[in-house]
N, C-alpha and C positions, 0 to 999 in steps of 0.2 A: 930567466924568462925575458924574452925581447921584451920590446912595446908593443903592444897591441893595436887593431882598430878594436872600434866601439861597439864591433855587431854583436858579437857573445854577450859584451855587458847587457846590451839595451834587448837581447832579447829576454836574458831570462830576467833581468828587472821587470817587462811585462808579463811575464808569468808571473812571479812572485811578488808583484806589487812593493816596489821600492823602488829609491831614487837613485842616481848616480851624483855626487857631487863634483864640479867641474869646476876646480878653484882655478885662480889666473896669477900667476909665476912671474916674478920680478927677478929675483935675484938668487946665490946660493940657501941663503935661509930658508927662505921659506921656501924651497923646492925640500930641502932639509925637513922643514915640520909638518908640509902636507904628510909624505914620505914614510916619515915616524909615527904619523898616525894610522894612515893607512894601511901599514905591517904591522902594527900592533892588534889595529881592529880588524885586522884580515880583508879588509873590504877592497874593492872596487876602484880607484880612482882617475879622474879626468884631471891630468896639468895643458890648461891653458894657457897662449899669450897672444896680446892684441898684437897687430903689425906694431903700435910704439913702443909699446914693449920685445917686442924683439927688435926694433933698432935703437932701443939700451943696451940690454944686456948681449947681444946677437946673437944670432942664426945658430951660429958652431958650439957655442958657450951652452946656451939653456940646452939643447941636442944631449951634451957629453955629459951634463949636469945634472940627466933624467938618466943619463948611461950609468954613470956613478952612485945612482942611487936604486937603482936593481943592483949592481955588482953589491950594495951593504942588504939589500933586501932583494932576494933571487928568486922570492917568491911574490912578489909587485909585481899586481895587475895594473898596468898602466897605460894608458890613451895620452899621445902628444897633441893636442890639439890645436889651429889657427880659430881665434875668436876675433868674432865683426872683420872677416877680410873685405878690404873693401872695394877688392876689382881682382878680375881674372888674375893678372899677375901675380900680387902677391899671394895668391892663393896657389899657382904654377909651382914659385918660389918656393914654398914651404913642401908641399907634393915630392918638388923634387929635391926638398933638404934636409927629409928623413920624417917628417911629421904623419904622423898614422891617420889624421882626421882633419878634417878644416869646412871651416865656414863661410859662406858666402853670404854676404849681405846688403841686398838687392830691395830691401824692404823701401827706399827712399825714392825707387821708382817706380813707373807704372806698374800694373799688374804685369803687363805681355811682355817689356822689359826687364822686370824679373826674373818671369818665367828662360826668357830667352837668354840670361846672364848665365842663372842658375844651372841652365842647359849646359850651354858651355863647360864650367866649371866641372860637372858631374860625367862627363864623356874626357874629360882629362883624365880627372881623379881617378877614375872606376878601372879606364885601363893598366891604373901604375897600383891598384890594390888600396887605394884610399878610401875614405868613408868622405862623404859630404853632410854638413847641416845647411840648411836654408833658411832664412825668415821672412816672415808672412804679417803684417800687421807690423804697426810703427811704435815704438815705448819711448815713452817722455825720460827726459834728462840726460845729465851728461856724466858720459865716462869716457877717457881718452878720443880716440876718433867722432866717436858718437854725440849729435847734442841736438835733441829735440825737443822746440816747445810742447807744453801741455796741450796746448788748444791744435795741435798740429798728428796728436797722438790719435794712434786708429784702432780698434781692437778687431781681433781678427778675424774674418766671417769665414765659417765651417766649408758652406759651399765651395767657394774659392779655394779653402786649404786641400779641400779635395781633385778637385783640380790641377793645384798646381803639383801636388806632389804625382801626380798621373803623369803632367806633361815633362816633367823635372825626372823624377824617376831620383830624387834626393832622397837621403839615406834616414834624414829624420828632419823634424820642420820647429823651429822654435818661433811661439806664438804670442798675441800679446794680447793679457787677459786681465790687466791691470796693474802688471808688475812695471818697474821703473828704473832707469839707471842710476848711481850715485849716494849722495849720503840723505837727501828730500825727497823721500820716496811720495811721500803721504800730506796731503795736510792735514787734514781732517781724519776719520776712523778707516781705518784700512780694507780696503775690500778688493774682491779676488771675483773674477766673473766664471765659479764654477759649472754655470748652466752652460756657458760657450766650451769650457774644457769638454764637458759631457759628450755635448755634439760634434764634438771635431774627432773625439774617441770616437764616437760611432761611424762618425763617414768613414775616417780611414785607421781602424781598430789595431794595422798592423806595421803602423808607423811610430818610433819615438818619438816624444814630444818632449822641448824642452823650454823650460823657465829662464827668461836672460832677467835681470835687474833685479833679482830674488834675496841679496843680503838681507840680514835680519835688522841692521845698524844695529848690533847688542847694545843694548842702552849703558850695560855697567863698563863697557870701552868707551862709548862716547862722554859718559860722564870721569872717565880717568883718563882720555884725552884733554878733558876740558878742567879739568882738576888741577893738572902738571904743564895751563899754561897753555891750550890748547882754543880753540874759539869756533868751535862747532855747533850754538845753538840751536835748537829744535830736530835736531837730523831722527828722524826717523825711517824707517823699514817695514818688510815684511814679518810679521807674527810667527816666529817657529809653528804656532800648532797650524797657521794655515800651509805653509810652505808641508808639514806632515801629511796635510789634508790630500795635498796638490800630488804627493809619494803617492800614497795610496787609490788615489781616485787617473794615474794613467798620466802620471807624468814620470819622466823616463833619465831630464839630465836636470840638475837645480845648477844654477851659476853662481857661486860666488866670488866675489872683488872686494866691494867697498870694507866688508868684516872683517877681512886678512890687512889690509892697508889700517885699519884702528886699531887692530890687536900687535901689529908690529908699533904703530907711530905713538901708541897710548905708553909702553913698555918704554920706549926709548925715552920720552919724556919724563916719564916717573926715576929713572935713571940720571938726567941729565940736572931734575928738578932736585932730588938727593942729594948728590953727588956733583955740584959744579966744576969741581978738580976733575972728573973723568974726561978721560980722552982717549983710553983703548978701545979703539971698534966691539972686541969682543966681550966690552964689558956690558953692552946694550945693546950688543946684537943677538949674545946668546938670551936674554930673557927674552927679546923679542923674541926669536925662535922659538923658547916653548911655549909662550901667547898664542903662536901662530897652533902651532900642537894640537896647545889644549883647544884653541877653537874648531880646528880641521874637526878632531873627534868629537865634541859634544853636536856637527853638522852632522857626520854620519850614523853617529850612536841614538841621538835622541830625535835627530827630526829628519833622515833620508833612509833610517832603516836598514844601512846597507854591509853594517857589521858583520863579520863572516860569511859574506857570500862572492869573496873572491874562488 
């Protein structure tokens, strides 16, 4: 099976109420243990990378990387996706470097310059068979390109979303409903502004919606990152049973980053902390690998729902 766009997934996820997980892709491993989870659990999967991330690993590499990973699993539903593109071009770039889906994100500007980015962007895409995401409302913190203060962060108003997905004519809209970039999600008790998801289902019922800065920061990685040497205090996340919540109640993609980056960095630690004489890559890279695994699947098993519905 090729790569896919995301339209089959995300439609019948809103029929059937579940999530899509949209992990973000660094290197061979963990293209590796998303991969292995995915065919195992049958499910759905979205491999994303930010523009810096792909000028690590590059453009041709993650490409052949996703290729080689249908030829071991030929029955891998898979979506290539650009996440937080942050200008027409590299969004062009990827369009035209085999990417099945990509993001535009336009959230940092005016409403009418969004719209008018996002425009652009989606009369590219549409003609070459790509899918577009867009975002609407602003999510605090930093992940690669991205770095919002708190006090600068906007949650997304229904009206608007409806609108702009009308003028945009984007293929799904990712919103910000209290979720956050990075490993400080939260200070205080975590909360998720389900009255706003409700109403933005309802203005525009037949659009995906998707969750950016939704890592759960597993506390038992953060705490065996900081076990093995590591210096992560207080990082917190999103709640799996809100993030289940979020599946169920008409959300369509969940993002993870920061839980793939502590379940590889915790592994390699507890490796290095062991074991000071190591120095073969594959002796820390394969546990990381199935950290990354076992995390992929306990995402889509226990809190996106989306086992066997590839």
């Amino acid at each position: 099976m090729p790569l896919v766009t995301t339209k089959n997934m995300f439609e019948k996820s809103m029929k059937e109420h579940f999530a899509i997980g949209a992990f973000n892709v660094n290197n061979m491993e963990i293209i590796q243990g998303i991969a292995d989870a995915a065919a195992e659990e049958n499910s759905p999967v979205i491999m994303q990378a930010s523009s810096s991330a792909i000028k690590y690993a590059r453009m041709a590499y993650l490409r052949k990387m996703l290729e080689a990973a249908l030829e071991e699993h030929p029955n891998l539903q898979v979506a290539l996706h650009l996440d937080h593109g942050p200008d027409f071009e590299t969004c062009k770039m990827c369009v035209d470097g085999g990417f099945t889906s990509v993001m535009i994100d336009g959230s940092k500007y005016s409403f009418e310059e969004n719209i008018a980015l996002t425009k652009q962007v989606v009369d590219y895409a549409h003609a070459k068979g790509v899918v577009v995401e867009a975002e609407l409302g602003k999510l605090a913190g930093v992940e690669d390109e991205v770095n919002v203060e708190a006090k600068d962060a906007m949650y997304t108003d229904p009206a608007q979303a409806e609108e702009f997905v009308k003028r945009t004519g984007c293929d799904s809209l990712a919103i910000a409903i209290g979720t956050s970039h990075g490993a400080y999600k939260f200070k205080g008790e975590a909360r998720l502004r389900f009255d706003i998801l409700k109403e933005i289902k309802a203005r525009i019922p037949n659009t995906p919606i998707v969750l950016h800065g939704a890592s759960t920061v597993i506390p038992e990685l953060v705490e065996m990152c900081n076990k093995y040497g590591g210096n992560i205090p207080g990082a917190k996340g999103v709640p799996d049973e809100m993030l289940h919540e979020a599946s169920l109640s008409g959300v369509s993609k969940i993002n993870v980053d920061t839980d793939l980056r502590l379940a590889m960095t915790a592994e390699i630690r507890k490796v290095f902390a062991e074991d000071p004489s190591a120095f073969d890559p594959r002796k820390y890279l394969t546990p990381a690998r199935e950290q990354i695994k076992k995390t992929v699947q306990h995402k889509i098993r226990d809190v996106f729902g989306s086992s066997n519905k590839a």
